[in-house]
DRENGUTOR-853589 format. One record per residue (C-alpha): residue in one letter; x, y, z; residue number from 1. Coordinates in Angstrom, 1 decimal. Layout:
residues N
  residu      px      py      pz  num
       A       X       Y       Z  NUM
...
***
This chain:
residues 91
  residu      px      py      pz  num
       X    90.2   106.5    86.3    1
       X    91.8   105.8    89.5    2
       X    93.7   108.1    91.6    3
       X    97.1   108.3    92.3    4
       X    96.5   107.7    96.1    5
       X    94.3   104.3    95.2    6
       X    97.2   103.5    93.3    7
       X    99.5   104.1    95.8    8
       X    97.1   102.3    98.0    9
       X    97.1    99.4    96.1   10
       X   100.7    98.7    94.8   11
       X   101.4    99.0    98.9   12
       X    99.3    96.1    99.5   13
       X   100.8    94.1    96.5   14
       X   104.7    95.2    98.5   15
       X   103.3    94.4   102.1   16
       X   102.0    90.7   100.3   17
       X   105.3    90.2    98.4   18
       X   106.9    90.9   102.2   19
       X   105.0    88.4   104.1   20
       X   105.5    85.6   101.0   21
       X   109.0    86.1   101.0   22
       X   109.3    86.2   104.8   23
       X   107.2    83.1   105.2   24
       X   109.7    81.3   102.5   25
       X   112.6    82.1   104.6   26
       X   111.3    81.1   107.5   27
       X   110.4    77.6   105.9   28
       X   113.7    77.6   104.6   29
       X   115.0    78.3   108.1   30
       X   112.9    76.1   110.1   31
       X   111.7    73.2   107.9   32
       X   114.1    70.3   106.8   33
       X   113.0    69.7   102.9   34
       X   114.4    67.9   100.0   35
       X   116.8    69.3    97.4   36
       X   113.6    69.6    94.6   37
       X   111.6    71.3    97.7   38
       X   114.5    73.8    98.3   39
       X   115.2    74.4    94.8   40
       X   111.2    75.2    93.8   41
       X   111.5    77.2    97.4   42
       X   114.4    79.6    96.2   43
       X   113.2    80.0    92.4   44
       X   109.6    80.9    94.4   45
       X   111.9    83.5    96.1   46
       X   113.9    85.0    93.7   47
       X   110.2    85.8    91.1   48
       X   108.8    87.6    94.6   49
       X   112.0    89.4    94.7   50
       X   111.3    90.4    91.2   51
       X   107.8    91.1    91.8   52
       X   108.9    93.0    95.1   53
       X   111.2    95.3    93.2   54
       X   109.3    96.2    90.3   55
       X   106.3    97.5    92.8   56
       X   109.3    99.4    95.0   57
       X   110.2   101.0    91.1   58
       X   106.0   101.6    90.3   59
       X   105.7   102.9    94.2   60
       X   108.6   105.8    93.9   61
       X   107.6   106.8    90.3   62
       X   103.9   107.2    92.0   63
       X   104.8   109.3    94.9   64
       X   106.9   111.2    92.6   65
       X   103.6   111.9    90.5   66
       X   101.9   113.2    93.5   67
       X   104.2   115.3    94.7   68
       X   104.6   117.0    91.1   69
       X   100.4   117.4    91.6   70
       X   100.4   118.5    94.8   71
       X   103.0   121.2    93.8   72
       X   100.9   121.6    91.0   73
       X    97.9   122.4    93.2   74
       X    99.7   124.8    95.6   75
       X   100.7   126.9    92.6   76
       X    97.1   127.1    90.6   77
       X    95.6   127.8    94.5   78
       X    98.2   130.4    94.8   79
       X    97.4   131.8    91.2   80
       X    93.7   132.4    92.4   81
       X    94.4   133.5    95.6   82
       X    96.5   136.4    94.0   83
       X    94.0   137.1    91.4   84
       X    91.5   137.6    93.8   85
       X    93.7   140.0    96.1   86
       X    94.7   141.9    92.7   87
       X    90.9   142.1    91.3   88
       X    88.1   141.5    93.5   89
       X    89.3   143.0    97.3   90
       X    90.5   146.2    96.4   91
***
């Protein structure tokens, strides 16, 4: 099972590889003269990274939201022991 942070890890590289597509489409859209078909498969290409782009931004702030929750999580149970060792074991 993979960890939250791997999964972090990896829907970040999916964003950063939906960022360079979608800037390299611009910038072809910018720079390059094309034909109306070329434009038009350009721009549908465009709007399914934007789709893709978003739903990894929705996936990437639901999975930082898990690890904080966990690493809150953590802090409490490492408290819990910390004060059950102060209350039984260091008197």
């Amino acid at each position: 099972m993979p960890t939250i942070v791997s999964q972090i890890d990896e829907v970040e590289k999916h964003l950063q590889t939906c960022e360079s597509r979608l800037d390299n489409i611009e910038r072809k859209i910018r720079i390059t003269d094309l034909t109306a078909e070329q434009l038009k498969s350009l721009k549908q290409e465009e709007k399914e990274l934007q789709r893709e782009q978003k739903k990894y931004e929705t996936k990437l702030k639901t999975l930082r939201k898990e690890n904080g929750k966990n690493t809150f999580l953590s802090f409490v149970i490492l408290g819990l022991i910390v004060m059950l060792y102060y209350m039984f074991w260091a008197s």
